[in-house]
SETORKOL-819707 format. One record per residue: residue number from 1; residue in one letter; x, y, z of N, C-alpha, C in turn. Coordinates in nm, 2 decimals. Example, Ala and Ser with C-alpha at 12.3 -4.5 7.8 and 13.67 -1.06 7.14 Angstrom:
<sites>
pos code nX nY nZ caX caY caZ cX cY cZ
1 A 1.32 -0.57 0.78 1.23 -0.45 0.78 1.32 -0.33 0.78
2 S 1.28 -0.22 0.71 1.37 -0.11 0.71 1.29 0.00 0.79
</sites>
This chain:
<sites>
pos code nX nY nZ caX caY caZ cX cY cZ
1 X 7.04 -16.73 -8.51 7.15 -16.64 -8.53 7.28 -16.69 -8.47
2 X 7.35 -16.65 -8.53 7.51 -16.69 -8.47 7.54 -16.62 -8.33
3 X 7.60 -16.72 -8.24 7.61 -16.66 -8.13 7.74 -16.69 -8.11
4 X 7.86 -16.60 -8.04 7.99 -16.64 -8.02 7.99 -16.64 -7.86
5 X 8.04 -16.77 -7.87 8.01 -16.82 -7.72 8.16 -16.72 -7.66
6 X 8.16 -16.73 -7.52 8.24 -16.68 -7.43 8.42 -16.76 -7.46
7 X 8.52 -16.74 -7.44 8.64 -16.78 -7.47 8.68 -16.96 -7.43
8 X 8.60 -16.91 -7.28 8.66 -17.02 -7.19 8.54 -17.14 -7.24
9 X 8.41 -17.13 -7.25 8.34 -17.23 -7.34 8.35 -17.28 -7.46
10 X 8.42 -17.19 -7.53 8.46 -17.28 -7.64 8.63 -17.34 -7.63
11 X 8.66 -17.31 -7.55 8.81 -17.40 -7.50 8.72 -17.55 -7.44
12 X 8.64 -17.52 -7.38 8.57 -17.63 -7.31 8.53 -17.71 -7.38
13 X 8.46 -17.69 -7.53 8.42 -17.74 -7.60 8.53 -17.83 -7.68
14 X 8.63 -17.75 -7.75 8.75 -17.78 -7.80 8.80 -17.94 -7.77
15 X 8.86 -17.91 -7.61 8.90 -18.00 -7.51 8.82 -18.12 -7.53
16 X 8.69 -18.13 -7.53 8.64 -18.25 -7.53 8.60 -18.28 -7.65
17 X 8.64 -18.24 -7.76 8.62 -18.30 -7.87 8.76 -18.34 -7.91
18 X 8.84 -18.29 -7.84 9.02 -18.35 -7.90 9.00 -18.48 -7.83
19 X 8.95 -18.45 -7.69 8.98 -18.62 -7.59 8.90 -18.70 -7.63
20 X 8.78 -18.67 -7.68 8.69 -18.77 -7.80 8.78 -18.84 -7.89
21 X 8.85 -18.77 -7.99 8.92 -18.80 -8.11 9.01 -18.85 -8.07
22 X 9.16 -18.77 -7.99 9.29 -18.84 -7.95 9.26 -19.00 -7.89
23 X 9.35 -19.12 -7.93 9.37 -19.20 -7.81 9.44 -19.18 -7.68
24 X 9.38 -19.19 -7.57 9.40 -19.17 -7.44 9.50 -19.26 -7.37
25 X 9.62 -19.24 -7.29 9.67 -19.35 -7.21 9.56 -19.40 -7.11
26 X 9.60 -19.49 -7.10 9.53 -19.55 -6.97 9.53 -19.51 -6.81
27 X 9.62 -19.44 -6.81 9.64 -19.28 -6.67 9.57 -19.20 -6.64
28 X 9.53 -19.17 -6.79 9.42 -19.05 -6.80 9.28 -19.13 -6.83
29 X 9.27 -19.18 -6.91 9.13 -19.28 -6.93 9.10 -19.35 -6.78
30 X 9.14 -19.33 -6.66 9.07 -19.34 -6.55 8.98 -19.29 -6.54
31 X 9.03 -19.18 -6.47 8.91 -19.10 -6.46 8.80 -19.11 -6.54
32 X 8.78 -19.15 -6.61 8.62 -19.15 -6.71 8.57 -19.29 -6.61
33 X 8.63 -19.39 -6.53 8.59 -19.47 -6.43 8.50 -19.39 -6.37
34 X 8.43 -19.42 -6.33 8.34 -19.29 -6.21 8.27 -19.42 -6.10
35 X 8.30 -19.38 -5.98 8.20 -19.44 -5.93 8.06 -19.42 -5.97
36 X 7.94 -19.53 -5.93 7.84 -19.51 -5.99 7.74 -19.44 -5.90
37 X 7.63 -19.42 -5.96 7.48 -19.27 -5.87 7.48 -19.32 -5.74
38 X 7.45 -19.47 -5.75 7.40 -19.50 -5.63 7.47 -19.50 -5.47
39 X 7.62 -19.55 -5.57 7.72 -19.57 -5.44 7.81 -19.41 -5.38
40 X 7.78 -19.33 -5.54 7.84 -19.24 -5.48 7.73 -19.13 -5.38
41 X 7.59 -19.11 -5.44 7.49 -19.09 -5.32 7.54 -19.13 -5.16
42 X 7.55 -19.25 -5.10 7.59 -19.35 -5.00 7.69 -19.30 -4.98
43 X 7.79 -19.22 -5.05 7.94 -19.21 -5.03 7.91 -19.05 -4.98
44 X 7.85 -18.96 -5.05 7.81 -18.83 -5.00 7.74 -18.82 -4.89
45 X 7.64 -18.92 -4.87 7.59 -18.91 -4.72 7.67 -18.93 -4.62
46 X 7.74 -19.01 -4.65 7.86 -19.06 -4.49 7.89 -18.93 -4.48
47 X 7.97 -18.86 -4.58 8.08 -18.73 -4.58 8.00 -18.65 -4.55
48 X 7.84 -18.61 -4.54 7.81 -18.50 -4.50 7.81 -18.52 -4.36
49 X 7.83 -18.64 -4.27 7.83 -18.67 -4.13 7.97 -18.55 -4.04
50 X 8.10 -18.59 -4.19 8.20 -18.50 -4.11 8.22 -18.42 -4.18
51 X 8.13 -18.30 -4.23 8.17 -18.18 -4.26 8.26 -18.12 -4.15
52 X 8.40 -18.06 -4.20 8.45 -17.95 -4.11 8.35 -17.83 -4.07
53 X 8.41 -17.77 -3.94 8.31 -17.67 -3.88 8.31 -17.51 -3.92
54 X 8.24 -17.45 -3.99 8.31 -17.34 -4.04 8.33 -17.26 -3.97
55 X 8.41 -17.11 -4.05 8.46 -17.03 -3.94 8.38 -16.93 -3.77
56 X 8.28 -16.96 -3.86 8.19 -16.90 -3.72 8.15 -16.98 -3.60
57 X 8.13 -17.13 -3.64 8.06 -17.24 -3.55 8.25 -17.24 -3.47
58 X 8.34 -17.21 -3.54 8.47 -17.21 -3.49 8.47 -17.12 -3.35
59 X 8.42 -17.01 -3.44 8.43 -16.88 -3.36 8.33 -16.90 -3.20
60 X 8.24 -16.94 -3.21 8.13 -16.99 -3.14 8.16 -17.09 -3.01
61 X 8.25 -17.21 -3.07 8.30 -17.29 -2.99 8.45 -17.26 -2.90
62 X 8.49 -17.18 -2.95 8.60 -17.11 -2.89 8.56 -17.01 -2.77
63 X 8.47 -16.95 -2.82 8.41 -16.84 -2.72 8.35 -16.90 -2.61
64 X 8.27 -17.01 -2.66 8.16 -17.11 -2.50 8.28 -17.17 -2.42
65 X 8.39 -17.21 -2.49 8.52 -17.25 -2.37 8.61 -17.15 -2.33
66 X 8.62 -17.01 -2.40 8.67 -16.91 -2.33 8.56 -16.87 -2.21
67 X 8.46 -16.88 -2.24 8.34 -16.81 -2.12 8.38 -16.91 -2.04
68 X 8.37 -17.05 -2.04 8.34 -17.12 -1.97 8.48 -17.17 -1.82
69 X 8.58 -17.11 -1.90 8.73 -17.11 -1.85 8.71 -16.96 -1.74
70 X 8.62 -16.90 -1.81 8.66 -16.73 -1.72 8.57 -16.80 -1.58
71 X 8.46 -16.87 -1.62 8.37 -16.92 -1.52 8.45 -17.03 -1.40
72 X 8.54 -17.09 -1.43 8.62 -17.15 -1.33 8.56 -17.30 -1.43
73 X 8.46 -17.30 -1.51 8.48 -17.49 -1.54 8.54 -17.50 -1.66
74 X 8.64 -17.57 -1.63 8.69 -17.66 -1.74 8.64 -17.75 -1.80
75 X 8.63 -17.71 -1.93 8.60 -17.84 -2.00 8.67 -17.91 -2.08
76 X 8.65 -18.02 -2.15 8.72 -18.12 -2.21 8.70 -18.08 -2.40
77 X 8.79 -18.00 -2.46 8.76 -18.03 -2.58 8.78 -18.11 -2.69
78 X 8.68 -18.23 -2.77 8.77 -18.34 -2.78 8.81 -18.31 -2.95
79 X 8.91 -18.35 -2.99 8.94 -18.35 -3.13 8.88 -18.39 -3.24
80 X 8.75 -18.32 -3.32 8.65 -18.36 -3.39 8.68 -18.37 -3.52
81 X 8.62 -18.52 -3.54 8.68 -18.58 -3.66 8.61 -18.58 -3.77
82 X 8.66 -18.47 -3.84 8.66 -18.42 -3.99 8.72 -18.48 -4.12
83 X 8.63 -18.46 -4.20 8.69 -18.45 -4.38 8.83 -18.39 -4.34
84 X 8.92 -18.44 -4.39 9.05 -18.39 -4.43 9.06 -18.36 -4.59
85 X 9.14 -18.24 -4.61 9.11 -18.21 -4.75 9.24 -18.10 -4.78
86 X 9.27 -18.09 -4.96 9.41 -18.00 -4.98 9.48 -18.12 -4.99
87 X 9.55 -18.09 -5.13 9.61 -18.19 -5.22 9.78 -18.28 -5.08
88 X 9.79 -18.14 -5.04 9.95 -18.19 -4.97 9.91 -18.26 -4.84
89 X 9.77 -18.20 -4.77 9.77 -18.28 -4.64 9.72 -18.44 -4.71
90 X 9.62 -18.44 -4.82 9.59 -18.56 -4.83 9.69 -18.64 -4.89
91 X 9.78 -18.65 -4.91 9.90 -18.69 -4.99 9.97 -18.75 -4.87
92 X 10.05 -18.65 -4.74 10.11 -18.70 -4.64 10.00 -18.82 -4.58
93 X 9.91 -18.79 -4.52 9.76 -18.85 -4.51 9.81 -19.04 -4.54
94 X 9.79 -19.00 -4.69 9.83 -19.17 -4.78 9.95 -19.20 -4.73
95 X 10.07 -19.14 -4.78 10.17 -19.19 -4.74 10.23 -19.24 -4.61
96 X 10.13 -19.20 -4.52 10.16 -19.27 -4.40 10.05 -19.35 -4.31
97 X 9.98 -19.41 -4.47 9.89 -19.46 -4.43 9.79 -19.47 -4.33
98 X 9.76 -19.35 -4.32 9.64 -19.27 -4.19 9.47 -19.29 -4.30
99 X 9.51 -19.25 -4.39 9.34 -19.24 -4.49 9.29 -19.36 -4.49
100 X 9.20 -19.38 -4.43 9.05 -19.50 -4.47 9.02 -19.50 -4.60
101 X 8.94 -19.42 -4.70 8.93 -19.37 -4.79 8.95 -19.23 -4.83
102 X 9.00 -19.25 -4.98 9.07 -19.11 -5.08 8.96 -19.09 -5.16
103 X 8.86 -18.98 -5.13 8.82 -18.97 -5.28 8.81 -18.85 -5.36
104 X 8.85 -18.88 -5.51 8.95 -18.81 -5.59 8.79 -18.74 -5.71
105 X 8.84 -18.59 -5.71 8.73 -18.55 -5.83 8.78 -18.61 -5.98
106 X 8.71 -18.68 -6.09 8.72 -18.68 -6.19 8.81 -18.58 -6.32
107 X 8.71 -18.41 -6.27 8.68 -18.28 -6.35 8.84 -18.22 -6.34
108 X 8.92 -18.26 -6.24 9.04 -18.16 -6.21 9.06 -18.06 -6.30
109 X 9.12 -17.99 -6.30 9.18 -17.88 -6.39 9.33 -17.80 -6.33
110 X 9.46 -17.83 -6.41 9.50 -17.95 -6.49 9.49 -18.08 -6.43
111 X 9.44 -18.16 -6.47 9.45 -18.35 -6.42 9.60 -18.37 -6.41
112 X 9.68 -18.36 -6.41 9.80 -18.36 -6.34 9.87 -18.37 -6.20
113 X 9.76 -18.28 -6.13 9.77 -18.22 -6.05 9.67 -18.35 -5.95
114 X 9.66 -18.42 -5.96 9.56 -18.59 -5.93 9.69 -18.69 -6.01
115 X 9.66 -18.69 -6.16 9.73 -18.80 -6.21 9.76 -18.92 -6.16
116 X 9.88 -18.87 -6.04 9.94 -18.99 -5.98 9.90 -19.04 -5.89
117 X 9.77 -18.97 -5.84 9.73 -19.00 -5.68 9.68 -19.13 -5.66
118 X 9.58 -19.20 -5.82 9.53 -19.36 -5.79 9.69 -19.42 -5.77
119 X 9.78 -19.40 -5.85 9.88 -19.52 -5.84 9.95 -19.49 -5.73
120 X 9.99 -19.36 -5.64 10.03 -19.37 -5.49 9.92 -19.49 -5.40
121 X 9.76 -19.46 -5.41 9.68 -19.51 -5.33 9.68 -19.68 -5.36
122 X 9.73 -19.68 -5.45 9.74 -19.88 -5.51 9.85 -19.92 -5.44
123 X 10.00 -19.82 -5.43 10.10 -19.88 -5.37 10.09 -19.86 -5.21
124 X 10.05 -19.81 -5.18 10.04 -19.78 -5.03 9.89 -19.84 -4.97
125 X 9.84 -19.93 -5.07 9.70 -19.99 -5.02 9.65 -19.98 -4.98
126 X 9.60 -19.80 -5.00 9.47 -19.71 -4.95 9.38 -19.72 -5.04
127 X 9.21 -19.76 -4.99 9.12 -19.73 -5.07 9.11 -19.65 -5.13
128 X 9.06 -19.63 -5.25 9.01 -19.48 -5.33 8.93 -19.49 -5.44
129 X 8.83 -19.39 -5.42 8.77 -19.37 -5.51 8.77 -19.23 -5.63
130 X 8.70 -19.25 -5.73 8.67 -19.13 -5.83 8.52 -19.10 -5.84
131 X 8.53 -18.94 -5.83 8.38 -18.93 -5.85 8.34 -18.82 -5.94
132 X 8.21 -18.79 -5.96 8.20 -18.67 -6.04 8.21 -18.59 -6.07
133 X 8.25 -18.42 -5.93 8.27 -18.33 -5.98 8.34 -18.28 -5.83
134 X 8.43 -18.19 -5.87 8.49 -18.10 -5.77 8.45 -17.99 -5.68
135 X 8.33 -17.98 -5.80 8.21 -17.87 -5.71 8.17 -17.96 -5.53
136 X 8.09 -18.08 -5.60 8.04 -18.12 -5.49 8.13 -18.18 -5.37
137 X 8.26 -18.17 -5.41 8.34 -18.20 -5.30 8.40 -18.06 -5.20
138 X 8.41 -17.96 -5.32 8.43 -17.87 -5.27 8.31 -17.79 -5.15
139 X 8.18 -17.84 -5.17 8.07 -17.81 -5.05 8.05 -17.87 -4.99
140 X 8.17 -18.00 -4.91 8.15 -18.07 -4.81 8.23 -17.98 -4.71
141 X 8.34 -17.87 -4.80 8.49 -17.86 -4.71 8.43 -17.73 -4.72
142 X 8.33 -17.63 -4.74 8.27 -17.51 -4.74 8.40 -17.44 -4.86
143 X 8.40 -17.49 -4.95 8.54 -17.41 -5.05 8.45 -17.45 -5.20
144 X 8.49 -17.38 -5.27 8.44 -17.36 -5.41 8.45 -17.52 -5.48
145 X 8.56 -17.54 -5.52 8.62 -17.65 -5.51 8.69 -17.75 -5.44
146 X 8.72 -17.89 -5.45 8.81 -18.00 -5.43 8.86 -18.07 -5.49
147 X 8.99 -18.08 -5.50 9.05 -18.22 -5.60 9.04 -18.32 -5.53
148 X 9.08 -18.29 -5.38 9.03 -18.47 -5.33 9.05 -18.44 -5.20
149 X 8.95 -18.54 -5.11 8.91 -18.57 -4.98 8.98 -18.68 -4.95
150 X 8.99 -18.67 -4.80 9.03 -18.84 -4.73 8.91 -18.84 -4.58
151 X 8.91 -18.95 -4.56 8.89 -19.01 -4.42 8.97 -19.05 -4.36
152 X 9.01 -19.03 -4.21 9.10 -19.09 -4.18 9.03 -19.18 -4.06
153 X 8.92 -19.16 -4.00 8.81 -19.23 -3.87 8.69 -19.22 -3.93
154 X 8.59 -19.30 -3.89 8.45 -19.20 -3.83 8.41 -19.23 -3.73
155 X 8.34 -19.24 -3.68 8.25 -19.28 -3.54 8.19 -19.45 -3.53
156 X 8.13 -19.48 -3.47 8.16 -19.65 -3.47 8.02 -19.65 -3.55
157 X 7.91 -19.55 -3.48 7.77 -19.60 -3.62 7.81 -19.57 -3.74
158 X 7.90 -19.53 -3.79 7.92 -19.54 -3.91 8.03 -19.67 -3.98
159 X 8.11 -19.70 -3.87 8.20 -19.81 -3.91 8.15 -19.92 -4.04
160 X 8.04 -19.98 -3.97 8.04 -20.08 -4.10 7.95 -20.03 -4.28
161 X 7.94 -19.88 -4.22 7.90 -19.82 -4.40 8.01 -19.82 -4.47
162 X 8.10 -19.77 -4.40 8.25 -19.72 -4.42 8.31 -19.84 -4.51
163 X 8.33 -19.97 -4.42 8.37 -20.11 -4.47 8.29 -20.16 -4.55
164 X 8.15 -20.11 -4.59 8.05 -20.18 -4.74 8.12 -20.09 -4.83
165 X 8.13 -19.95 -4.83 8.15 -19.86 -4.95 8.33 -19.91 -4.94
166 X 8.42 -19.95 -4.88 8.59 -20.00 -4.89 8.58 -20.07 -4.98
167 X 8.50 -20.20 -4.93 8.51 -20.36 -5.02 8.47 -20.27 -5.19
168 X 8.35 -20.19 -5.16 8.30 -20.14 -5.33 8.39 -20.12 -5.39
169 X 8.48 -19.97 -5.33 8.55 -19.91 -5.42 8.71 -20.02 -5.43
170 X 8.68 -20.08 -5.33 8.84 -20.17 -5.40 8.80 -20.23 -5.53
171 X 8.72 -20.33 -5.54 8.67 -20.41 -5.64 8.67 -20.29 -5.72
172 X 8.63 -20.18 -5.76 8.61 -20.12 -5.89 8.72 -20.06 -5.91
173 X 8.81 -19.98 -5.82 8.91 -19.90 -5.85 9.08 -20.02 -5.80
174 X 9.09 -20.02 -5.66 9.22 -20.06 -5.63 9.27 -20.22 -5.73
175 X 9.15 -20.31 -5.67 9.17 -20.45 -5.73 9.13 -20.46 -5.86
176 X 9.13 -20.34 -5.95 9.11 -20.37 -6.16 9.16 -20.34 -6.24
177 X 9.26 -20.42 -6.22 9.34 -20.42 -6.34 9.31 -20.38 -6.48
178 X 9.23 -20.39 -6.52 9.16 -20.39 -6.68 9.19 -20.24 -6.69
179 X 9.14 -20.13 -6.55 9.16 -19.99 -6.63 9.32 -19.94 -6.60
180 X 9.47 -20.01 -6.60 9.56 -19.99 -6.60 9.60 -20.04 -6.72
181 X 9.48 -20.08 -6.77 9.51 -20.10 -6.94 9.42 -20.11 -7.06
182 X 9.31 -20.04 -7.01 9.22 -19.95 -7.08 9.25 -19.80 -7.18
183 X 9.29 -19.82 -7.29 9.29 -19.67 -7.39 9.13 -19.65 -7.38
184 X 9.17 -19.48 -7.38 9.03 -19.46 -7.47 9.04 -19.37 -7.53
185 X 8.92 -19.28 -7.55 8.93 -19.22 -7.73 8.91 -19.25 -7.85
186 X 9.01 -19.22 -7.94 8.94 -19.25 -8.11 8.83 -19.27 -8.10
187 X 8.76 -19.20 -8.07 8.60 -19.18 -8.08 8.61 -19.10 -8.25
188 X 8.56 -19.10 -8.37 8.57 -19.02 -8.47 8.39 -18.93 -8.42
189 X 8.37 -18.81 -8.53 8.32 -18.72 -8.54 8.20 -18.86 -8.65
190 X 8.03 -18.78 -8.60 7.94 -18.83 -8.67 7.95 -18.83 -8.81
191 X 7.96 -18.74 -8.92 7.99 -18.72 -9.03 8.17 -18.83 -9.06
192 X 8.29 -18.86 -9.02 8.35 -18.94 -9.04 8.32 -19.11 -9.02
193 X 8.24 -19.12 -8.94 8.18 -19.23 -8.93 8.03 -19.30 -9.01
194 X 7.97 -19.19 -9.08 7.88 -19.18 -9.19 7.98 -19.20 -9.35
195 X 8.08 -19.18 -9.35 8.14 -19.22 -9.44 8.28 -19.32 -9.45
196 X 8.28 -19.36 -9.35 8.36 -19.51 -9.31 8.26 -19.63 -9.34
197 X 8.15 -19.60 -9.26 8.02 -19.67 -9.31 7.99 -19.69 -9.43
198 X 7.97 -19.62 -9.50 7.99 -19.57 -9.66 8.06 -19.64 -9.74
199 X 8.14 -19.59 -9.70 8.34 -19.70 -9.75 8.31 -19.84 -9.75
200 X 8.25 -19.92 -9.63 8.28 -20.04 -9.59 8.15 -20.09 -9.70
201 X 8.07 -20.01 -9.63 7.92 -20.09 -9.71 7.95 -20.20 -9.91
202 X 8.01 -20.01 -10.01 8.12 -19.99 -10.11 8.16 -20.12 -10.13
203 X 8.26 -20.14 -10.01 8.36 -20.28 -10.03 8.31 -20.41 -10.01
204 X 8.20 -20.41 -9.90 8.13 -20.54 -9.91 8.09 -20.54 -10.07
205 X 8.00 -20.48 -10.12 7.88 -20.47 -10.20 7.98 -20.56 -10.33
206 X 8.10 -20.46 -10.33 8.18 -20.50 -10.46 8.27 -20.65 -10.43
207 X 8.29 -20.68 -10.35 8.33 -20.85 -10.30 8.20 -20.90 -10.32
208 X 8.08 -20.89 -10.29 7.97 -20.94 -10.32 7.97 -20.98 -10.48
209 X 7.98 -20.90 -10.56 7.98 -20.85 -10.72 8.07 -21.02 -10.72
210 X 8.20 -20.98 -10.71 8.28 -21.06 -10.77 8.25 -21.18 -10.73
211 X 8.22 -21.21 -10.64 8.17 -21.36 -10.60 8.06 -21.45 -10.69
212 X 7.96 -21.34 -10.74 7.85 -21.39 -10.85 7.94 -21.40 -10.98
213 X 8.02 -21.29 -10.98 8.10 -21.36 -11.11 8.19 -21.45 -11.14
214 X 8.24 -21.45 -11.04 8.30 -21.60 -11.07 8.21 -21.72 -11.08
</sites>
């Protein structure tokens, strides 16, 4: 039976059958780059190392150094190094070249709102990557969503994971030229491509013809 899908799923639908058809600039046809399972797996594990602390573990840690202040000992609290995240801090982040690596969701909604951020990260010669979805970045930072994360340290056992996944994501994203000049799109619909096929077959067949007759 006919089912009429919900508004926003058939807008969903819509959208990716236009960006199938339309030819794409090369700005936008990034993003379909994706880092790959494996590396981005390896890339998710580092980042679950500096999840930020949420607001209770907040609440928690504030309180054991308020107790511990009423008690007469001071302690040392040291500045714990977290995922940085939020389009404007990670932006200043780049531009002043503090970020180790940038990594950027694919899915954005509007992509605009990213767009520019590989070509800031190429002029300012910060790593960066692209990845799957905004969901999963969004449950490193405890938020629904993420358009993009940075690193700005980690801890020294992590140092040299950090510099294997840098060298990766330069070679695919910073140092490739190819997708600053990659279109994509003109993808046609199955049924127009069953009858271009069609067409072509037609035109061989009949050059064929004439060839015996002469």
């Amino acid at each position: 039976r006919y089912v009429k899908w919900p508004r926003n799923v058939r807008i969903q639908r819509q959208k990716k059958v236009i960006q199938a058809r339309l030819k794409v600039p090369p700005a936008v046809n990034q993003f379909n780059n994706k880092l790959d399972k494996s590396q981005a797996t390896e890339l998710f594990k580092l980042l679950a190392n500096y999840r930020p602390e949420t607001k209770q573990e907040k609440k928690d840690r504030l309180k054991s150094l308020a107790e511990a202040k009423v008690a007469g000992k001071e302690q040392e609290s040291e500045r714990p190094v977290v995922i940085k995240y939020g389009l404007q801090h990670v932006t200043q982040l780049i531009e002043s070249k503090k970020a180790k690596l940038v990594v950027i969701a694919s899915d954005v909604d509007p992509l605009e709102l990213v767009l520019w951020m590989p070509a800031l990260c190429r002029k300012m010669n910060v790593p960066y990557c692209i990845v799957n979805n905004k969901g999963r970045l969004g449950a490193l930072v405890h938020q629904k969503t993420a358009a993009c994360l940075c690193l700005t340290e980690v801890g020294k056992e992590h140092e040299a994971k950090l510099a294997q996944l840098v060298d990766v994501v330069k070679a695919q994203f910073n140092d490739n030229k190819d997708i600053l000049r990659k279109w994509g799109g003109g993808i046609m619909g199955k049924k127009t491509q069953a009858k271009l096929a069609k067409r072509a077959a037609a035109i061989a067949a009949e050059e064929a013809k004439k060839k015996l007759m002469m």
